[in-house]
Every structure is written in C-alpha cells, then in structure tokens.
N, C-alpha and C positions, 0 to 999 in steps of 0.2 A: 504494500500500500504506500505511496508514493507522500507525501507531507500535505500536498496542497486536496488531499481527498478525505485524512481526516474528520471524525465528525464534528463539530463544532464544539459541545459538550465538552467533547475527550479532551481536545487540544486545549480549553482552558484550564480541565484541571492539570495538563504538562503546564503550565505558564504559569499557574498559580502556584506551583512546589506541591500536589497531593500525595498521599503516602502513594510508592510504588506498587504495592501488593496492590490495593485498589486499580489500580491503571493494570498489570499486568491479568488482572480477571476480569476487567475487561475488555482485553483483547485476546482471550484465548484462543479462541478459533480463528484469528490473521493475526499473527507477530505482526510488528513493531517494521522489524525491520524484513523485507519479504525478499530480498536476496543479498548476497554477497557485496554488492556494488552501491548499497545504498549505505548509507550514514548512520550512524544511531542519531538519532534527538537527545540535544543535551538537557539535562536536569536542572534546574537551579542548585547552586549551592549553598549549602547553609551556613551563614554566619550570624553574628553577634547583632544586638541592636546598638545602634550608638547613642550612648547613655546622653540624657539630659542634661543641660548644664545647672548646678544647684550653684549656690551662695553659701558656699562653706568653703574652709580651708581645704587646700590640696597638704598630706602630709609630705613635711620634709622641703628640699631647696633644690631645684634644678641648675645642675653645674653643666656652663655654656659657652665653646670656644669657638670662636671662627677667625680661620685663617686667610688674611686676604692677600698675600703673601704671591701667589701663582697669578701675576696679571700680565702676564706673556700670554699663557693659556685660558688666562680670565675666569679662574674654577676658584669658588671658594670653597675651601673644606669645613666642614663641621662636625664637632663630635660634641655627645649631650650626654651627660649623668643622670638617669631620672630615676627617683627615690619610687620605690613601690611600697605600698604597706601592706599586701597577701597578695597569696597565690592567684589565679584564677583568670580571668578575662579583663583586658586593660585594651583601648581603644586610642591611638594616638591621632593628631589631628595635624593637619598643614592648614594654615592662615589661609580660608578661602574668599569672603570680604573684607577686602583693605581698608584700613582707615581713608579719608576722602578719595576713593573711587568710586564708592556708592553702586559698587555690582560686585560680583562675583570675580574676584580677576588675578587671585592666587596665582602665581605662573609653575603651577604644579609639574608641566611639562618638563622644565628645568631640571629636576630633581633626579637625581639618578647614585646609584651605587649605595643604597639603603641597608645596611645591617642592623641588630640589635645581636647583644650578647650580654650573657651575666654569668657571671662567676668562670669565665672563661670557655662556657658552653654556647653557641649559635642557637640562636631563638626567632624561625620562622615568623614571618609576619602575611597576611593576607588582606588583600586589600578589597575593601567596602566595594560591592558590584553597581550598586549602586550610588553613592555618592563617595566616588576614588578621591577624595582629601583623605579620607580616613583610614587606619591600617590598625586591622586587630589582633591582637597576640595573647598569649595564652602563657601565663609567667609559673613556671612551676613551684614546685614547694622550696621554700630556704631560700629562697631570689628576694631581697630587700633592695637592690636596684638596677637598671639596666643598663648598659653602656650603646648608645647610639649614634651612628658616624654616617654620613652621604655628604655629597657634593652638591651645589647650585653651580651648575654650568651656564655662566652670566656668558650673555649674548655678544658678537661682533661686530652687531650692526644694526641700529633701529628700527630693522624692517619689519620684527614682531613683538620685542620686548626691549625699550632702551637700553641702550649702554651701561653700564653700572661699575666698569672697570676700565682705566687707561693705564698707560704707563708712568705717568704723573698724579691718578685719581682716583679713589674709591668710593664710591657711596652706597652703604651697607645697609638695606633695609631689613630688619633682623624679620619683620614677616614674610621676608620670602627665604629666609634659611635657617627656618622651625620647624620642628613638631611639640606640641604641647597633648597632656591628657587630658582626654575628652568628658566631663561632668561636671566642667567646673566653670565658674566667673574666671572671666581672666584675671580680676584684680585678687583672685583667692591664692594663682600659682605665683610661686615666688620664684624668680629668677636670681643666676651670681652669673653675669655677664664676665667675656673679656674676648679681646680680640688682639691678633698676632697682624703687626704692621710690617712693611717692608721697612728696609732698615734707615733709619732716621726719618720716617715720614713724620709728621703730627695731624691733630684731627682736632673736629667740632663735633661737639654730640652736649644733650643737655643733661645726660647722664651725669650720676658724682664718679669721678675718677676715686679707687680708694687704694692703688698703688702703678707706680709705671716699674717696669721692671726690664730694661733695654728696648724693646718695641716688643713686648708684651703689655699692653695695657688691662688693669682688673678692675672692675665697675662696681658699684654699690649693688646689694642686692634689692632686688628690685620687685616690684609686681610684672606680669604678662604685659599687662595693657598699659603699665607704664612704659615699659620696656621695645614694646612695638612703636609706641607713640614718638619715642626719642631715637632716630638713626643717627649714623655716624656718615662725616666725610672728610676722608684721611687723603693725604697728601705728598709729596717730596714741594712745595711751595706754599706757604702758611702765615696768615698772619689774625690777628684779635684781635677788635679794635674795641673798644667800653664804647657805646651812645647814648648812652642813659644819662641824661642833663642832673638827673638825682640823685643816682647815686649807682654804684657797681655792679649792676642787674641785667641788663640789655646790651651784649653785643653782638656785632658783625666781624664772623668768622668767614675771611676771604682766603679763596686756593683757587690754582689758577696752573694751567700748563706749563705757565712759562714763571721767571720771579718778578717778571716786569710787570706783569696782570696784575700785581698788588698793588701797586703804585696811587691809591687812594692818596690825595689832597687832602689837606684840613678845611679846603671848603668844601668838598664834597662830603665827609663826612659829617660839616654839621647839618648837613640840608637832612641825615638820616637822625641827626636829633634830632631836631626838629619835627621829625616824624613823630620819633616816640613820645614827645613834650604833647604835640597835639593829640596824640591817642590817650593820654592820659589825658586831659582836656575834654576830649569829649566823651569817655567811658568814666569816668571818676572815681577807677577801679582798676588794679591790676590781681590777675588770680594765676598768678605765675608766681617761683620764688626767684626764677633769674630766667630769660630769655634769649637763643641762641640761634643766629640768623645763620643759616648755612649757605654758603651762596659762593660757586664755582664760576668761573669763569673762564669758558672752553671751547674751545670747539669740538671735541671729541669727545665729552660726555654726554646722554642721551640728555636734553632738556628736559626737566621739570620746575612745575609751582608747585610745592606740595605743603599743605598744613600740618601743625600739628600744635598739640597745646605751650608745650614750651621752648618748640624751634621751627625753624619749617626750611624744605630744602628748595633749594633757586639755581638755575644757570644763569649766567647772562654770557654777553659777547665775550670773548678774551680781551678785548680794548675797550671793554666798557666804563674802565675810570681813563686812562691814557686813550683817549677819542671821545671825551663826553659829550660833545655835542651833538656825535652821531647814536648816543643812548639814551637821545632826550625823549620821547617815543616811547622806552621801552622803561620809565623808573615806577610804574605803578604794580610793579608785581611784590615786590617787598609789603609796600603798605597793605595791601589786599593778603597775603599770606600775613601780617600782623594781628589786622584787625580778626581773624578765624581765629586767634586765641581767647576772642570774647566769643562771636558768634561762629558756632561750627564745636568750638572745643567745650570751652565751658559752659554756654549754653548751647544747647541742641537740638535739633528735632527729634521729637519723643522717640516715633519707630527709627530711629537711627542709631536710640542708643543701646546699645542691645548687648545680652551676656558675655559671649565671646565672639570667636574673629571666624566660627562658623555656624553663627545663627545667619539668615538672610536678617538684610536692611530693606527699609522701606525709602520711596524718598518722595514724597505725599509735600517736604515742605524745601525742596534746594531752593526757590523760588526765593528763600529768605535767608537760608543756609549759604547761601552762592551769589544771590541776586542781589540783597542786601549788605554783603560782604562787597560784591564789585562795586557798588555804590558806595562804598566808605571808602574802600581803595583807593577811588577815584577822586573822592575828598580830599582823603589825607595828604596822598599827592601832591598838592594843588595846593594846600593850605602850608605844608613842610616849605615847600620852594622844590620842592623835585620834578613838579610842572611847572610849566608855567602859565597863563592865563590863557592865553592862545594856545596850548598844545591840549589841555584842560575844554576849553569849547571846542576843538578840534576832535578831539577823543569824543565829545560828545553829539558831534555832529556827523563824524563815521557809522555810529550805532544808530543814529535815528533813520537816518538814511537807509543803512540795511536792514530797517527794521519795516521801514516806509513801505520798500521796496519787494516785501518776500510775501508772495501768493500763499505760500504755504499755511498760514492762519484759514484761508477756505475748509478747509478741511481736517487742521489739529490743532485742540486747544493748547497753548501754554500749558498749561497742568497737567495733561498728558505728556509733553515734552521731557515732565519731571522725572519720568519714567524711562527715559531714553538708553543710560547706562543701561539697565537692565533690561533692556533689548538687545544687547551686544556692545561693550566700554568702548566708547567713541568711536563707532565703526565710520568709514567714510565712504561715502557713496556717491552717485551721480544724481543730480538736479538736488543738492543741497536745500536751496531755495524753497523745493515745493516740499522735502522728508521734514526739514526742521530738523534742529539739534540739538548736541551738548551748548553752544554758546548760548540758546537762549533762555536758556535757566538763568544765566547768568547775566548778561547784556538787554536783555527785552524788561526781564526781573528790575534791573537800573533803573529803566525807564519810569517802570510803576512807582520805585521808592523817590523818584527823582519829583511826580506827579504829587504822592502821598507829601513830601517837605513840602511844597511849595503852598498847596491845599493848606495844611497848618500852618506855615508863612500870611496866605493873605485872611484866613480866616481868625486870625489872633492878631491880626495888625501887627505883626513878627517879634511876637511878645512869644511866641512858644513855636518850634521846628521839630524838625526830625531828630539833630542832637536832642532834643529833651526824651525821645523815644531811648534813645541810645542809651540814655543814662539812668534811663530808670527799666529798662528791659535786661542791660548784658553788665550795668556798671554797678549793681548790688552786693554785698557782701565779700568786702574786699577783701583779700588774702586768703579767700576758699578758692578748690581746687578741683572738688570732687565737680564731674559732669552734670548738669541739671539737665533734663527733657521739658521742651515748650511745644503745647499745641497751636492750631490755627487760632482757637479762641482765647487763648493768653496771648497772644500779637493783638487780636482786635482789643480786647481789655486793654493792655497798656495803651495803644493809640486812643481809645476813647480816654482816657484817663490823661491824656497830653491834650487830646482837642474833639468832644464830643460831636459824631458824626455817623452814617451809617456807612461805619468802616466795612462789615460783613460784604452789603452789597457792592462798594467799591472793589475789593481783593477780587471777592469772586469775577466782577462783572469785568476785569481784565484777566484774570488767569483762562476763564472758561468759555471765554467770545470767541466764537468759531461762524467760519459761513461768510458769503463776497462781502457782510456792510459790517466785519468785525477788521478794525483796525489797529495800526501799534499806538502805543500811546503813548503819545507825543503831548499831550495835552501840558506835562510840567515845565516843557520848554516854553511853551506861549507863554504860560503863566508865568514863567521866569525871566519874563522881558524880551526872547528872542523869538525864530522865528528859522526852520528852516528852508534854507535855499540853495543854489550851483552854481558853482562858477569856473569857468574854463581854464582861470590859471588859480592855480591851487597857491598857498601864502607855503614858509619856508617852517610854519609851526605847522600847516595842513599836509605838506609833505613828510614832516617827520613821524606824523602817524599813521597817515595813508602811506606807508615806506613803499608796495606796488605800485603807486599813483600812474608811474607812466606806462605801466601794461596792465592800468585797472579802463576797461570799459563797459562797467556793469549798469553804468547809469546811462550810456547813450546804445550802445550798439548789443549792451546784453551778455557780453561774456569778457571772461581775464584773458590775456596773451602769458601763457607760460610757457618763455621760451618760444619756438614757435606752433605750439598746439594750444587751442583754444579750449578753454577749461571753463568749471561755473558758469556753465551757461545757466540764464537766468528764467525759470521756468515761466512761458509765456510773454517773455522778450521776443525782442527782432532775430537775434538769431537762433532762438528757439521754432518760432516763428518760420526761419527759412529752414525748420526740418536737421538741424545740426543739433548732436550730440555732443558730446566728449573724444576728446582724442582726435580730433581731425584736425591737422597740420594745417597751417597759414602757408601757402607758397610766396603768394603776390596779391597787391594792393593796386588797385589801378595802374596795370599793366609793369609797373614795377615790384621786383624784389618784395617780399613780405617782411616787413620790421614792425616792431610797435612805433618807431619811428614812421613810417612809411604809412600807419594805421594812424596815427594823430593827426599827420600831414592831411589825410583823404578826407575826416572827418570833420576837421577845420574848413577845410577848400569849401565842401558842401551845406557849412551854416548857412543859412537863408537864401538857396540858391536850389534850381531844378535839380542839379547833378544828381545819381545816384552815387555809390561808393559799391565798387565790384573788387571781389578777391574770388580769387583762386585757392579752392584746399583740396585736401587732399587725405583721404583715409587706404588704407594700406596701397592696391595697384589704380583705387577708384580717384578720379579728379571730379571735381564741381567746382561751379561758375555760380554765387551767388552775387545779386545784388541789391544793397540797403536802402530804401525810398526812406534817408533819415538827414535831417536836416537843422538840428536843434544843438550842434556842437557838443563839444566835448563837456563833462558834467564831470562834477567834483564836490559833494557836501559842504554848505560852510554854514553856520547862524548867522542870522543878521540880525541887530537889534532893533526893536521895535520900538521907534522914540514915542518919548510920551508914555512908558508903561515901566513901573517899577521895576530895577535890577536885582531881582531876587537871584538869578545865577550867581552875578557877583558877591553876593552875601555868602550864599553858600561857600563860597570856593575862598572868603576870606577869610585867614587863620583867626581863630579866637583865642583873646588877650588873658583868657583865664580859666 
C-alpha cells in the first residue's frame, strides 16, 4: 500500500504518535510496508516536554568562557559549567528572541560542535523536533554538573548574519553563544562570565570587570538577563571617554580599525554631553548605575543600533570624528539608542517583557517602543548640537515625504506593521512602498508623536508638551532598574493626565487608518509652523540627509538609480506605471549613455516643456524603450515655513535650560 492511499483515520493516528500495537492490528491483513522497495513511515519520536519557565532560583552559578581569540577563522569557542541539582531530564535552551529584535532571530544555524560531558563521561543530547532551540539530556545519577563546549561560527560577510568579528574587532553578543536551562526566569540563572581576548586588545561592556588577568578578563557574576543585556566590544584600538557633565556615569567607548578612528575632538565630545545633560532634562531620571556607549567605527564590522539598558552597541563610519562634516547626517543614532534606556529598557511594552529569551514577544506596542524613541532621538539630536537646525527639518522633511508618498497604507494598517518582524526580521522585498515595513514603526510612529506634542503645545498655550509626557511616563523612580511593563491604556492615562483629550481615539484613528482616504500624518508639521514642499536643488543640510539625493528619483520619475539598475520602484509611480520592476538596468537616457547624471540632465530639460524623457533598459538579453510624459522637474522634500503661524518646531528642537 503505497502512502498517499492510506486511510485517512490511520495516517492521523501515525502523525499523532498512537501506540504501535494499535496501528499494527490495524493493518493486519496489508503490512505497512507491501514490498521491499518501499520505505517504512517514520514514527514520531518521543521526547521530553520543555518545562515552563517559573520564578524561582536556578541552583548553583553557571561558569562561562568564550574565547574570541580565532578571528582569522572568526569561530568563537565556548565552554559552560552548568550546576545540576539531580538526576533525570534537564532541557537546555539557545537565546531564541533577542533583546530589541522583537522576532524570533537566534542564529541557531551558527552553532555547531555541541558536547556535554560530566564527570568525564559523554552525555548525549537530543534535540527538541519541534522547537530545535532546545536540546534535552538525561543527567544520570552522581552528575552535580555538566561541562559544555561548541563553537558560534560568526559569519564572513553580511549576507545572512553581520559581521561580528574582524581583525581589529569583536562584538560579543553573549545571546548568541549560550545555552541556558530551560524553567526558569532568566533573572533567577546566575551567571560568572569571562572572556579570552587577543592579546593586548581592550573592551567596553557595562559588565563589572572583577579581575583582568593578561587578556583573560573575569566578570561579576551576574543574572541571564542581565548578562544578555550587557555585550562586549573588544578591540587592538581603544579608547573611554566620561560624558556625563555630572559626574563619572556615562561614557563613550570608541574602537575603530584603524588608531586614527579615535581621534575624537573636545568639541565633538561635548556636543555628546550635551546629549546626556538634555536627556537628563527631559527624563528627570536616570535608572542606570553607569552607562556604556559602545560605538565602533569600521568599515568591516557588520552595522548595528542596538539597545540595551545600560549600553547599546553602534557603528559608524571609520572617519566619523576625523570627516565630521560628512557625519553630520548620521549623529542621531546615539541619542535614539540613549533614550531606549528609558523607553524600551526600563519601561516596556507589557507583552514584550517576558520570562526568558524563549518565550515568544509580542509587539502590539513598537509604535511607542520604537516610534516614540525615534522621536526623542531626533530631539535630542537637535537640542545636544549634534544637529543642526537645518539637518533636524531636513530629517524631518525626508520622513514626511516618504510617508506622503507610500500607497501602501490602502491596504495595511500601521498596527499591523507592528507585526512585521515576526513575519520574517527585516526581510526585504520588492515594491517596499506598497508591503510597508520595519521603518514605519518607527518613522511614521514620529510623525504621530510629533502630531501628539504639538496638539498639547497649542492646546495649553505651550504651558505643557510632550516633554511633560516624558517625564512623568519613563522619568519616575529614579535609580530603579528593575523592567516595568506599560499598556496602551497607561500611554492614554498619562497623556490625559499632561493634556485632557480623546487620546484613545486619536492613537487609534492613526495607527489603524487603512483604505485610499487614510493618510500619513503630517498634521504636526502644519501645526508646527511649516508646511511641506520640493524643491529641485536640494540645500547642503538636505543633502547631508538625503546622502542618495543624486540617484534618488522617487519623487519625480518613481524609482532610485542604484548604480545602474533601477531599484524602489514606487508602487503606482511612473515607472511602475511603465510596467518596470526591479532589477532592470538603465542603459541610456535620451539617446545618450545612462548616468544618474544623464537622468537629472533629461529630467531638468523636460520641466515645463512637451518633451518626453526616453531610456533604454534592459533586463537580462530583453531591451525596452520607455518613455516618461513627466514634466514637473526634479523633486526633493524640504519645509517651508508658514509665516504668520507659530514656530512650534523651533521650540521643540530648542535645548531646555533646565
């Protein structure tokens, strides 16, 4: 009997695991398998359940080394002590939801050359068939702890999982080269970190160092969830700098490829006080006991922003101090991973804050986790001096524009979007514009909080803002530490509580506006005095944030020039319009050579004029001849102020004296 002629009946109880005596009496009369040539049907195999995580202590202290020492080959090794307290079934786990990734995104794949042994005897492990983070073992009698050793084979090349090792760089995220046991809070397992450096490197981590001993460094012991929260980034070029105007609490730990990457000015670092000055200013609360800015400067290590409560880890350019003019663009990433030490770390979105690191997350609120975060960023920025005022409208005239501009609201609310990690972690796709994304959690989110200040600005005669939120929402109980969870209705509470209003209906009526007459909301720009508008030549503060500006044509002709293949097309643009996808090559522009040169040039020529603008492209051996009846010039986001109406943006974006 062949598989696919089973009766229906049968084959659920093979899938479901039934006892086999049952199945074999019911097939007495036709085997299973009816010749030689056919297969057996596998059985499920039986394993363990993966216990619950309680809120009780794990006994004993997990002894933890990783070696990062092999960055030719890029392999960290690891080997783990784990204290067992009996015999019997123990379940270990690999960090499957990361701290601010907000999906599933453990790079389990990495993991390889896994033993456990105790007492000098090899102790099988088998792994969970169903959910493979987990590996269960069976500890026999007189086993009080187990000794376990594998590699994280860290990646060569950005193409699935960044960079995490150079030959000048390490950045150790201790979630992706763990296992922890499975029943517990993480804040119940205790960790005794340390980590083996190449020799004379140094490092930033917000861990307490409690011995160096050559370039073995030994760490305080610690909790899981403290332990995941606090990475390391070690070095051979290092430097510390304090920014805390108050005292010895807050600094910027720069490493850098080269020793000239450190080359930080004493004015550039006070513009990064000045940050910390005004987050204290508008929080009125710090719940850190010292802060640890990790922040690389590389070309060769994978980029990230990442949070965390009392550090967060950053790239930037290799000439980002020594070239600052050309990082002016790029300084709101610090303030924005600051400010998630209030919102993100210590305060939280409730289903976000969860047992351990392989419960599922929910994220029902990045909208304010993310959204409200980039909007302080963007503040603080600005108010530090690490914007400037024009780079600051600038920045905020790019987001409303793409925001103006994306069809994709017809059909998916914001609030849905919040959901998008957990559809596949930043997956990237073709017609962006109409799927929506990870940005607009965060940049659309802006807009709303940008709406919500300005809303409380003119309805208190600017007697009470959005700072007043800030300080009475994230800036409470200062020098605690522990995570608090916030729902939707403690956001609207505390805004009613700054400026009664029907806050419910305002969140929702932009998170969930869907369909052709739901639009971005742009309403706080009005309200803040400006107004936006295009213009053909971009200023030198609109270039430094539009940095593609001169092979961006999203606003006239519908798509990016990358290189020469036209990318982002803009769903229900012109050149969507002419039946173009992705990937098809630019040859020529009105009979000449294809340049984004040559594409400005065309597009100019044809402002207020019959011309059409023809190119030539080209997908694999296929050529086409299209041509654009467009005639509105080249277009570029800018605000323009709207005389006669109060400057509530400039308020905003003005440091506060106290």
């Amino acid at each position: 009997m062949s598989r696919s002629r089973l009766p229906a009946a049968c084959l659920a109880l093979l899938l479901t695991g039934a006892a086999v005596p049952a199945l074999a009496h019911s097939f007495q009369s036709t085997p299973i398998i009816a010749d030689a040539a056919q297969a057996p049907l596998a059985l499920p195999r039986a394993q363990p359940a993966i216990p619950v995580p309680q809120d009780t202590p794990y006994p004993g202290v997990i002894q933890y080394r990783a070696d990062v020492t092999d960055v030719d080959r890029r392999i960290v090794n690891v080997t783990q002590t784990i204290p067992v307290a009996q015999a019997g079934p123990l379940t270990l786990l690999y960090p499957k939801y990361l701290p601010g990734n907000h999906a599933a995104t453990g790079p389990i794949q990495l993991i390889s050359g896994l033993t456990v042994t105790a007492n000098g005897q090899r102790i099988e492990w088998l792994r969970d068939t169903l959910d493979p983070y987990a590996f269960h073992l069976d500890i026999p009698a007189g086993v009080t702890s187990i000794d376990v050793a594998f590699q994280w084979l860290t990646q060569p090349d950005n193409s699935n999982w960044r960079v995490t090792m150079t030959p000048a760089l390490v950045n150790l995220q201790w979630e992706k080269a763990i296992l922890y046991p499975a029943g517990y809070y993480s804040r119940q397992i205790q960790v005794a970190p340390s980590i083996v450096l190449p020799s004379g490197w140094q490092y930033g981590t917000a861990l307490a160092t409690a011995a160096r001993d050559g370039d073995v460094a030994r760490f305080e012991t610690t909790d899981l969830y403290t332990l995941i929260d606090s990475p390391v980034f070690a070095g051979a070029h290092y430097r510390r700098v304090d920014i805390d105007p108050t005292g010895d609490r807050v600094h910027l730990n720069i490493l850098a490829d080269e020793a000239k990457g450190l080359a930080a000015t004493d004015e550039q670092i006070k513009l990064f006080e000045n940050m910390v000055q005004q987050a204290d200013r508008l929080f009125g609360a710090r719940h850190f006991d010292r802060y640890e800015f990790l922040f690389a400067l590389t070309n060769q290590l994978g980029g990230i922003g990442l949070e965390h409560h009392r550090s967060s880890e950053n790239t930037g350019a290799p000439d980002f101090f020594t070239n600052w003019s050309k990082s002016e663009g790029d300084r709101g990433l610090l303030p924005h991973e600051y400010t998630h030490s209030w919102n993100g770390k210590f305060m939280r979105p409730a289903d976000e804050l969860t047992a351990n690191h392989n419960v599922p997350t929910q994220n029902t609120l990045l909208w304010v986790y993310e959204g409200q975060t980039e909007y302080w960023g963007d503040v603080l920025a600005a108010r530090a001096g690490l914007h400037s005022r024009e780079v600051a409208l600038a920045t905020l005239a790019a987001i409303a524009a793409f925001y103006d501009n994306q069809p994709g609201r017809e059909w998916r609310a914001l609030q849905d979007v919040n959901n998008h990690n957990l559809l596949g972690y930043r997956v990237p796709g073709q017609f962006t514009s109409w799927m929506r994304g990870t940005g607009d959690y965060y940049r659309e989110s802006a807009l709303i909080w940008l709406d919500a200040d300005t809303l409380i600005r003119e309805g208190t005669n600017n007697r009470k803002s959005l700072d007043d939120f800030a300080r009475a929402f994230f800036g409470h109980d200062d020098g605690q530490w522990a995570p608090q969870g916030y729902t939707f209705e403690q956001v609207v509470a505390t805004l009613n509580a700054v400026y009664p209003h029907d806050w419910t209906s305002f969140l929702r009526g932009r998170l969930d506006a869907v369909g052709p007459d739901a639009h971005a909301p742009l309403a706080g720009i009005t309200r803040g005095g400006y107004r936006l508008t295009y213009t053909d030549t971009p200023s030198a503060a609109e270039k430094a944030v539009q940095t593609g500006w001169a092979n961006d044509f999203q606003y006239s002709l519908g798509f990016t020039l990358s290189g020469d293949r036209l990318t982002n097309i803009r769903w229900g643009g012109p050149a969507f319009e002419q039946r173009i996808g992705a990937g098809w090559q630019l040859v020529a522009v009105n009979g000449v050579a294809g340049s984004a040169e040559a594409l400005r040039n065309a597009v100019t020529a044809a402002k207020g004029t019959d011309a059409k603008i023809e190119l030539l492209i080209k997908s694999g051996d296929r050529f086409r001849t299209v041509a654009f009846d467009y005639h509105d010039g080249l277009r570029y986001p800018r605000l323009e102020r709207i005389e006669g109406t109060p400057d509530r943006l400039g308020a905003i974006l003005t440091p506060r004296s106290r």
